[in-house]
C-alpha positions in Angstrom: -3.3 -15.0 20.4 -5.4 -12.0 21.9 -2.5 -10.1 22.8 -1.0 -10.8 18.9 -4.3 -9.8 17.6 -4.1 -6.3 19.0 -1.1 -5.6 16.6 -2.7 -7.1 13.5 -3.2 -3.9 10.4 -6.7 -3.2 10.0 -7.9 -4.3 6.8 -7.4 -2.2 3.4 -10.3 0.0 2.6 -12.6 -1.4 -0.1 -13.2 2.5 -1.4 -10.7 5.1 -1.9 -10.8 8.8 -3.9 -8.1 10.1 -5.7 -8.2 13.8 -6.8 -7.5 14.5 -10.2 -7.9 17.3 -12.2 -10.6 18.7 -14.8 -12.4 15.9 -17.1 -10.7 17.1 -20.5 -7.5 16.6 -18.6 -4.5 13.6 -18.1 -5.2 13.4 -14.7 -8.7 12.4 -15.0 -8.2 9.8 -17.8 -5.0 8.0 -16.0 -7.5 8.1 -12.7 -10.3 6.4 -14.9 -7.7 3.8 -15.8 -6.4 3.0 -12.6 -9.6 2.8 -11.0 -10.1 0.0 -14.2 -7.7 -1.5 -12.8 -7.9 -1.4 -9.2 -11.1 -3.6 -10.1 -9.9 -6.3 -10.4 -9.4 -6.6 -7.1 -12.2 -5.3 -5.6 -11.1 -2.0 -4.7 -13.9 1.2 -5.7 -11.8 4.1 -6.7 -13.6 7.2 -6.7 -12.4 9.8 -9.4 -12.8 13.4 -8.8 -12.4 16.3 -11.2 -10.7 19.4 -9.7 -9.7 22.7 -10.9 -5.8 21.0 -10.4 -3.0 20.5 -7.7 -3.5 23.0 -5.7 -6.8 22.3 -5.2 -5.8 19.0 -4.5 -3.4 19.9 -1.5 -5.9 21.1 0.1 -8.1 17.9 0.0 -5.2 16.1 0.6 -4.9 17.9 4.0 -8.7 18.6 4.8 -9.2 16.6 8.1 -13.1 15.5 7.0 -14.4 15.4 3.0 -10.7 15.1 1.5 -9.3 12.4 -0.6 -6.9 9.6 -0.1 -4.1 10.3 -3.4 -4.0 12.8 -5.4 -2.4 14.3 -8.7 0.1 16.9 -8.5 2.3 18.6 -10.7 5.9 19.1 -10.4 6.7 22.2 -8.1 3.6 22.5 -6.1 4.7 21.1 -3.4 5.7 24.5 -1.7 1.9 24.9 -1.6 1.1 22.7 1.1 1.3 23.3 5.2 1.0 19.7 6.4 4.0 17.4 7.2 1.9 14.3 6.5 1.9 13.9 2.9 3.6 11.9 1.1 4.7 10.9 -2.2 4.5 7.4 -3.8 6.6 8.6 -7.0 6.5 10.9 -10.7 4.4 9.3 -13.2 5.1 11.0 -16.8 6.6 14.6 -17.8 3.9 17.0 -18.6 5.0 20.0 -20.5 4.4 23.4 -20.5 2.4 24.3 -23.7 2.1 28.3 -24.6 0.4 28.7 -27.6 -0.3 32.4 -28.7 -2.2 34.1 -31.9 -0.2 33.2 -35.4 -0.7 36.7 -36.4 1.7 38.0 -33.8 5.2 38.4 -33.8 6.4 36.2 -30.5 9.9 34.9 -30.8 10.3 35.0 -26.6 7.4 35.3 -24.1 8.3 39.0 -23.2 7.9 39.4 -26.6 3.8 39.4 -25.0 4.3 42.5 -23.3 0.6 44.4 -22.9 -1.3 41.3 -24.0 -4.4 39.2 -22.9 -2.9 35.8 -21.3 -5.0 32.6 -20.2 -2.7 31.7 -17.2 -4.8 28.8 -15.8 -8.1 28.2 -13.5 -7.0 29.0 -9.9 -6.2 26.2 -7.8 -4.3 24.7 -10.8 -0.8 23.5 -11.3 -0.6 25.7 -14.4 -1.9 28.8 -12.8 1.1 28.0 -10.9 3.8 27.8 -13.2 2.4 30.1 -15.4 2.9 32.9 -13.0 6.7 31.5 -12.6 7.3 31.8 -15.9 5.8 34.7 -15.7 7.5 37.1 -13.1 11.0 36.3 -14.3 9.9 37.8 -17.2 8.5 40.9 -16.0 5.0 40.6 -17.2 3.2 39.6 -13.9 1.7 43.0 -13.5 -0.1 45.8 -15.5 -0.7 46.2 -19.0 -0.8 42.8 -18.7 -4.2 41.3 -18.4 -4.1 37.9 -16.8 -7.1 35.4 -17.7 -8.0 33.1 -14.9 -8.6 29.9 -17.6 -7.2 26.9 -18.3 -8.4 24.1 -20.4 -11.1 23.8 -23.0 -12.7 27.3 -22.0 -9.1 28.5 -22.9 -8.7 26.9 -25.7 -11.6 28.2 -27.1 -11.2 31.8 -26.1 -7.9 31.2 -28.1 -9.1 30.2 -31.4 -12.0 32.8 -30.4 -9.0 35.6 -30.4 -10.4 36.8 -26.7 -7.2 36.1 -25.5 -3.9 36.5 -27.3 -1.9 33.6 -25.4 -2.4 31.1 -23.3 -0.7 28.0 -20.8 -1.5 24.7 -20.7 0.4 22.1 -18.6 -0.9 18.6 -19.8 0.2 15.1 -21.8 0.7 15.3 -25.3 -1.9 13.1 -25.5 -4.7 16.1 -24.4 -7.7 16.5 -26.7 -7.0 20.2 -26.4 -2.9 20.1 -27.1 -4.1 18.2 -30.0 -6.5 20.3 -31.1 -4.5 23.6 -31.1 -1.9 21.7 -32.6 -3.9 21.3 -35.9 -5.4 24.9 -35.9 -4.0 27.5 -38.2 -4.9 30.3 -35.8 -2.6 30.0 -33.7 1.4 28.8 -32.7 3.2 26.9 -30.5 6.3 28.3 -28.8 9.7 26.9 -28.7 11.5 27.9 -25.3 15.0 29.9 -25.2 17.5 30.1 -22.5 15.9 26.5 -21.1 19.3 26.3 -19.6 18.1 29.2 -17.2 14.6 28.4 -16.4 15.6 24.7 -15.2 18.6 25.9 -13.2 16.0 28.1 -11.6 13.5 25.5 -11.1 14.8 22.3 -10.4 11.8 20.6 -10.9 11.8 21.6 -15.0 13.2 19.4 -17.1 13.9 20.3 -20.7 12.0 18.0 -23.7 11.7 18.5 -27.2 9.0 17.9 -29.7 10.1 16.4 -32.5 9.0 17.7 -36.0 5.9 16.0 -37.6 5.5 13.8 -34.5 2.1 14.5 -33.4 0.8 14.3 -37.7 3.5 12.8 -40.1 1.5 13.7 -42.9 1.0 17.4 -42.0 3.8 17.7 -40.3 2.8 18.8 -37.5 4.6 20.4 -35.7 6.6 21.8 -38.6 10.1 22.0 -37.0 11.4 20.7 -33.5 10.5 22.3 -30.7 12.3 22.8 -27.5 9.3 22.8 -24.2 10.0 22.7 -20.3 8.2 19.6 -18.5 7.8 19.2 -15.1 6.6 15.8 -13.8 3.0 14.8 -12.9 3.0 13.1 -9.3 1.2 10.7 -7.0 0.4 11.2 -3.3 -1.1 10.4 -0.3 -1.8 10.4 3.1 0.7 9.1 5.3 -1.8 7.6 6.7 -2.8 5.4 3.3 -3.0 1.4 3.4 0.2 0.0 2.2 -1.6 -2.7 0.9 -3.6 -0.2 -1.5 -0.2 1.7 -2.1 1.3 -1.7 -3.3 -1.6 -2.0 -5.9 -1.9 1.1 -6.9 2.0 1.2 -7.9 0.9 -2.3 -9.8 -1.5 0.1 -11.5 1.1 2.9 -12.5 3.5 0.7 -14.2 1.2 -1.1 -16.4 -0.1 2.5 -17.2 2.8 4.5 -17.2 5.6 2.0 -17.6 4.9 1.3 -21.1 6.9 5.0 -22.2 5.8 8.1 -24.3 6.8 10.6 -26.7 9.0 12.1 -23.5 9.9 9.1 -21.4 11.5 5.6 -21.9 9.7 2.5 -21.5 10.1 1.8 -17.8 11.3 5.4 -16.9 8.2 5.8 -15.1 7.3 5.5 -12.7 10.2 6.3 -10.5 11.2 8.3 -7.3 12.8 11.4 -8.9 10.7 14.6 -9.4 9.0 14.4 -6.3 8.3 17.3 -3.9 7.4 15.0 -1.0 9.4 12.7 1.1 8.9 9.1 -0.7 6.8 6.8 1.4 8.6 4.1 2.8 6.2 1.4 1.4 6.4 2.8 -2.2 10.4 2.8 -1.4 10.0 -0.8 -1.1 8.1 -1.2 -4.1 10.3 0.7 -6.4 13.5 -1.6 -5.0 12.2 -5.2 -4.9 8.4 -5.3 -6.7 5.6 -6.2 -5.5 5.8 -8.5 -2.3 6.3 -12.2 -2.8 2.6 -13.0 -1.7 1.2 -10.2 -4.2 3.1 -12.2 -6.9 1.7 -15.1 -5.8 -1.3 -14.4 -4.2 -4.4 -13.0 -5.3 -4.9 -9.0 -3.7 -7.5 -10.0 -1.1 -5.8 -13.4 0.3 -1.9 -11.5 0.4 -3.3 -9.1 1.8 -4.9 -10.8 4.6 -1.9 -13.6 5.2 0.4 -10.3 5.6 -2.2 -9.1 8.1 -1.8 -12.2 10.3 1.8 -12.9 10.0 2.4 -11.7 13.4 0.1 -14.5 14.7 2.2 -16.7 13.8 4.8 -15.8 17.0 1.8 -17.6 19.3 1.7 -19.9 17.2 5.4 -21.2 17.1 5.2 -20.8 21.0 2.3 -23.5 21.1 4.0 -25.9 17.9 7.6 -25.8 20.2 6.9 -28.3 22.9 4.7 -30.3 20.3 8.3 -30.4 18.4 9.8 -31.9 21.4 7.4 -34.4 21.6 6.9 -35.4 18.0 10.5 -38.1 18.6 8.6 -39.6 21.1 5.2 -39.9 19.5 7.6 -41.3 16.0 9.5 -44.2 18.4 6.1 -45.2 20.0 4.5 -45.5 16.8 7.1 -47.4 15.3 7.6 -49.9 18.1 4.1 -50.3 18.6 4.2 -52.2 15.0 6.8 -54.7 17.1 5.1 -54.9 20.6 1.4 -55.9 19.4 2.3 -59.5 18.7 3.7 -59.7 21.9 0.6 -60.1 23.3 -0.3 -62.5 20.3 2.8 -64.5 21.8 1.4 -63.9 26.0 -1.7 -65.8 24.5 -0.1 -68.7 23.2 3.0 -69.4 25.9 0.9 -70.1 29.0 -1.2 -72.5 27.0 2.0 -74.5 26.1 3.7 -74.1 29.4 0.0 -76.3 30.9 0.0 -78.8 28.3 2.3 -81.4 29.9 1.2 -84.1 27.8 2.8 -82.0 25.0 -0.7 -83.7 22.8 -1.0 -80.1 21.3 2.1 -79.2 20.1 1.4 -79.5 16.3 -1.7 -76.8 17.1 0.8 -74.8 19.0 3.5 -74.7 16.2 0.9 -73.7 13.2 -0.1 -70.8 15.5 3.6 -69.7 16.0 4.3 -70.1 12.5 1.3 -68.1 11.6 2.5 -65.1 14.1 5.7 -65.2 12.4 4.7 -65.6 9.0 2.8 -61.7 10.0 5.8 -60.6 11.5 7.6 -61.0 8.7 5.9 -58.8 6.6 6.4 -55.4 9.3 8.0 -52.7 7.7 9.9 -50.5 10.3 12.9 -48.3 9.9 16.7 -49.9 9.9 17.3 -48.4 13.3 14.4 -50.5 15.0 15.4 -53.5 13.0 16.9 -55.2 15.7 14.1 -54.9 18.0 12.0 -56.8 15.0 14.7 -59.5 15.1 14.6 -60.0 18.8 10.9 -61.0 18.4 
């Protein structure tokens, strides 16, 4: 048992962080709802707001005050230098928003040619694809002028008019997509030659907005329009319990699994779109479910029972000989029903075999006939029956 114990898993963490991104963002409110539901089972998940995936690389990787799991968005993956990271599967398809002035006359982005354009907070995932988008089509440098903003503070320097154009990668379901959205000042763009930027980047994937989806009434938007999406992502340390991986896979598909305006129900969450090698655990998960003691077990007692499993191998080695002996306890037990009136019997013979007169023998009879009337009612097994019938 003491040599078994010394391969038993430590026990799952009762805290864990995940990085997420800024506060008005998706990442932050699917991190709120995990962490909901990751109490349930006791486990204390720790959100924290970041400027986006980049940043979150790098507190993936830092050796002391980094996270556990982290958000990242599809392609970023080329920003990281460590080999242990990896991914526990896509979660949704985020698309690329660029919204620019309604007064200007934009029918491509290199249409934007000398103008002000919020590109994303550094560190971000849409800084990032922003500036892909960007180089191929030649406006990466001077008279550009690239704003280092992303979110709400963009948003607002929008509608302000300090910038003329700006990226956001986020859900549909963003306070600030839905917010531009509904504002006459400014416009949504439809993508051309999607064909070409997703052959390019592998990780795009083309979606379209329908028309009217986001406000039937005000139909808004007011025609279809055509947006590149990459996905948003989950990972970890390689290093991360795979008993907290198991739940917090639980997690994504009650979240996630339900569908959206750009995925099936049950799409998501799933092992394409990933940057990172797919962590064997969350493979596991993603073929068979959740374990068969998860199913039936709550968190804290599957997890411990898969702990111990392997103490079970000292275990068996003690139960075999008690196997072998368990015919031999059953047969004793059984006859021992049989051989205890014997001795009734040894108390009676001798007394009869000294009685020569023979003046006894109706005292001697009732006292066989009472040992057999007992005998009678023994219950043993068929295969000991004849052994009964001897007595």
């Amino acid at each position: 048992f003491i040599v078994a114990y010394q391969f038993v898993q430590p026990a799952p963490p009762k805290q864990v962080v995940i990085a997420t991104g800024m506060k008005e963002g998706a990442y932050y409110a699917y991190g709120k709802s995990y962490s909901e539901i990751l109490a349930r089972d006791g486990i204390t998940m720790e959100v924290l707001s970041t400027a986006g995936s980049a940043e979150n690389i790098k507190l993936l990787e830092a050796e002391t005050g980094g996270v556990d799991v982290a958000f990242l968005q599809g392609g970023t993956g080329t920003l990281a230098t460590s080999d242990d990271l990896e991914s526990l599967g896509s979660l949704y398809l985020e698309p690329l928003w660029f919204f620019f002035r309604a007064h200007l006359s934009v029918n491509r982005i290199s249409d934007l040619k000398g103008k002000r354009i919020a590109v994303g907070r550094k560190g971000s995932g849409t800084r990032m694809l922003s500036m892909q988008v960007l180089e191929v089509n030649g406006l990466t440098s001077a008279p550009n002028l690239l704003v280092s903003e992303g979110g709400n503070k963009a948003a607002k320097m929008l509608l302000e008019g300090k910038v003329d154009a700006a990226f956001f990668v986020t859900s549909h379901r963003s306070s600030v997509v839905k917010m531009l959205l509904e504002s006459e000042k400014v416009r949504l763009m439809s993508f051309d030659r999607v064909e070409a930027y997703t052959t390019r980047y592998r990780f795009l994937k083309e979606v379209r907005l329908p028309e009217g989806v986001i406000d039937f009434k005000k139909n808004i938007p007011s025609r279809d329009i055509i947006l590149l999406a990459p996905a948003a992502q989950l990972v970890a340390r390689e290093d991360f319990h795979p008993a907290l991986i198991d739940l917090l896979l639980q997690a994504t598909k009650e979240i996630n699994g339900v569908g959206g305006l750009f995925e099936e129900p049950d799409e998501f969450p799933s092992t394409k779109y990933v940057d990172f090698p797919l962590n064997k655990e969350a493979r596991r998960f993603y073929e068979s479910g959740p374990t068969f003691l998860r199913r039936h077990l709550p968190f804290w007692a599957a997890t411990l029972v898969d702990r111990l499993k392997i103490m079970l191998l000292p275990l068996l080695v003690l139960l075999l000989p008690f196997f072998k002996l368990m015919p031999l306890v059953y047969r004793w037990r059984v006859r021992s029903r049989i051989y205890r009136w014997y001795s009734e019997l040894e108390g009676v013979d001798p007394r009869i075999q000294q009685d020569d007169s023979g003046g006894r023998a109706k005292e001697y009879l009732a006292e066989l006939d009472r040992i057999e009337d007992q005998v009678t009612k023994v219950s043993i097994p068929l295969s000991y029956s004849k052994e009964l019938y001897d007595l």
